[in-house]
N, C-alpha and C positions, 0 to 999 in steps of 0.2 A: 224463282220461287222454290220455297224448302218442300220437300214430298211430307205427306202425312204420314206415311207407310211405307214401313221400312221390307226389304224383302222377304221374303219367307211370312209374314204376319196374314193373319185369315182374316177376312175379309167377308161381308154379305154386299151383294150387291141392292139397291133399294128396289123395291116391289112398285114403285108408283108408275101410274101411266096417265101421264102430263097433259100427251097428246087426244086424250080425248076430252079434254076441258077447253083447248085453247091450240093455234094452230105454230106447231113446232117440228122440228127439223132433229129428229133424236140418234145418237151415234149407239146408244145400248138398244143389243138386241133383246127381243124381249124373252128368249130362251133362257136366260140368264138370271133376267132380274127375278130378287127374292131370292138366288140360291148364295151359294157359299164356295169360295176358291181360297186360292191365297197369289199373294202378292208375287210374280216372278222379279219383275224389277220396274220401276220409274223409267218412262224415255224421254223426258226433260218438259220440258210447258208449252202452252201453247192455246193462243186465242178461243174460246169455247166456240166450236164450229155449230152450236144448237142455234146461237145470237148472228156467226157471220152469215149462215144459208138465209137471212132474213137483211141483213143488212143492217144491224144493230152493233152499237158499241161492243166487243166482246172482252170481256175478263179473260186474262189467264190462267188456265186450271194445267195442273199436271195431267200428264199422262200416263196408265200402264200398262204393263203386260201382266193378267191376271187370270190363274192357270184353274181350271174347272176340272173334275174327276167326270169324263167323259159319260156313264153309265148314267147318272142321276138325270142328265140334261136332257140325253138323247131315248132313254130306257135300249139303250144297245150297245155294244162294244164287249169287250173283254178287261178284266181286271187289269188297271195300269195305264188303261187309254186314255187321253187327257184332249183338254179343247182348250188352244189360246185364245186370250180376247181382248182388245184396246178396248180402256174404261180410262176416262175421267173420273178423277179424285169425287166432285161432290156424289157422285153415282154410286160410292163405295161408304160402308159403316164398319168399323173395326166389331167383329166378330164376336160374341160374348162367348166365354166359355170352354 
């Protein structure tokens, strides 16, 4: 599967929270969603683990390494601090702006 997003490209992660409409199994924390990183790099595809924890057919989605300025997330650190995070491609909207 071709990545959507190339590296270095900014990225918003999406705000929705799934799991309180219907019973799901979610790998994005929710510190995250709704902010803004950018894209370190693609680590190749792989089964969506939201569909295997339940025992469903699972599509393959990309995965990445998607790098967050530490300070916004947490409200603490130092200028430069950074947070990685595995994210699934449809979790990700290419960044306006």
């Amino acid at each position: 599967m071709t990545p959507r997003f190339a590296t270095g490209t900014r990225v918003r992660v999406k705000a929705a929270r799934p799991e309180t409409l219907m019973r799901l199994h979610l790998r994005t924390p929710h510190y995250v969603r709704g902010r803004q990183g950018t894209v370190l790099r693609a680590l190749g595809s792989f089964p969506n683990p939201e569909d295997l924890a339940f025992n469903r057919p699972a599509p393959v989605k990309v995965l990445y390494h998607v790098l967050f300025d530490q300070q916004p997330v947490w409200n603490e650190g130092q200028a430069g601090d950074t947070l990685l995070v595995e994210l699934f491609e449809h979790w990700l909207d290419p960044e306006e702006g």
